[in-house]
MARPA-778061 format. One record per residue: residue in one letter; residue number from 1; x, y, z of N, C-alpha, C, CB in turn. Coordinates in steps of 0.05 Angstrom, whole numbers, m for minus. Each point is the difference from the previous one (the first is absolute). Glycine has a CB too. Layout:
// residues N
A	NUM	X	Y	Z	X	Y	Z	X	Y	Z	X	Y	Z
...
// end
This chain:
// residues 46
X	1	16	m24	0	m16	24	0	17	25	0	m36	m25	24
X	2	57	23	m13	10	21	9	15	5	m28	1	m7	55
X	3	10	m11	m67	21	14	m30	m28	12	m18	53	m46	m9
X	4	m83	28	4	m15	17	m8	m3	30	0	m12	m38	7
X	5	3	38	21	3	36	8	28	19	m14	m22	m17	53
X	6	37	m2	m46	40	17	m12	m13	8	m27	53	m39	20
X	7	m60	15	m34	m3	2	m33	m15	16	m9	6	m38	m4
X	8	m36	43	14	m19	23	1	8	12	4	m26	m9	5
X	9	45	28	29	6	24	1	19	9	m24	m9	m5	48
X	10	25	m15	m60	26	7	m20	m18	6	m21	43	m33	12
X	11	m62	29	m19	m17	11	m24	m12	15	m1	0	m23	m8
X	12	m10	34	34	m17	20	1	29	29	0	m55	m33	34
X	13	74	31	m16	16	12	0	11	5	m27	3	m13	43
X	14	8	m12	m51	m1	m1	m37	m15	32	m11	m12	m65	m1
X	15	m12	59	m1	m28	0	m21	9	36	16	m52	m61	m8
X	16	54	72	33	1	22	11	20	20	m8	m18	m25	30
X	17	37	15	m33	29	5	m7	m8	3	m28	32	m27	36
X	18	m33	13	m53	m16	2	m30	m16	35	m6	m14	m64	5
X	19	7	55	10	m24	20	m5	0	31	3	m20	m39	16
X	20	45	41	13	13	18	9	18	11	m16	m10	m17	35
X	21	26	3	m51	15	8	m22	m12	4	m23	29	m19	19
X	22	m48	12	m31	m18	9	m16	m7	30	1	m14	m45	4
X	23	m2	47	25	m3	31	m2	20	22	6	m39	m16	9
X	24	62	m3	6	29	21	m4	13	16	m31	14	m38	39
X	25	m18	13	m57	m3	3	m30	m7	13	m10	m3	m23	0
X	26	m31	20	2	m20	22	m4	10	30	m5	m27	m29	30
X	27	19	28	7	12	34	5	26	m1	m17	m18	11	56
X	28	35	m16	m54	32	10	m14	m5	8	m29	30	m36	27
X	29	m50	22	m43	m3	m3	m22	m20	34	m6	7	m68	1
X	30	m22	70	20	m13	28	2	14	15	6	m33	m10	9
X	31	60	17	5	12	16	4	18	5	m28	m8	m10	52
X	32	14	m8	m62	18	4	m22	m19	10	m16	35	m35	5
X	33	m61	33	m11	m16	11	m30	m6	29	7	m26	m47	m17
X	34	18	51	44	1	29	9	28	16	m2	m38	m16	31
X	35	58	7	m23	20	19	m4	9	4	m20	8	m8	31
X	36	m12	m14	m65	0	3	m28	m18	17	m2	14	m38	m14
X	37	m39	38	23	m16	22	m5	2	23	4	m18	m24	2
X	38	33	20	15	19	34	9	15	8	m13	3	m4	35
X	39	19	m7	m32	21	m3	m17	m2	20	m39	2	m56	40
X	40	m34	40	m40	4	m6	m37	m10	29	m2	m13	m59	m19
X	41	m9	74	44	m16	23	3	21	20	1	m39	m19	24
X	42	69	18	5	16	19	3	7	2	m30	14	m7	52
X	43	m12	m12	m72	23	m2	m21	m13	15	m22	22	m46	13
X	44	m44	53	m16	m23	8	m8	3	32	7	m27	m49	7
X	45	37	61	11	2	26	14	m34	4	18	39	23	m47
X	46	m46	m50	55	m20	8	11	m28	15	m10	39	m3	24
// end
């Protein structure tokens, strides 16, 4: 019973960790299109 539980928590932790980096991703991926968007605007003279 008990390596059950190990194996579940390792997946859920898994599946968490996943998921968590996903939306670390995300956001990074929004910060980079906003600051091109800046970027392309300053380059633009605004």
């Amino acid at each position: 019973m008990i390596r059950q539980s190990n194996t579940a928590c390792n997946a859920v932790a898994l599946y968490v960790d996943r998921r968590a980096l996903a939306q670390q991703i995300a956001g990074e991926e929004e910060q980079r299109r906003a600051l091109a968007d800046f970027l392309g605007w300053l380059g633009r003279g605004g």
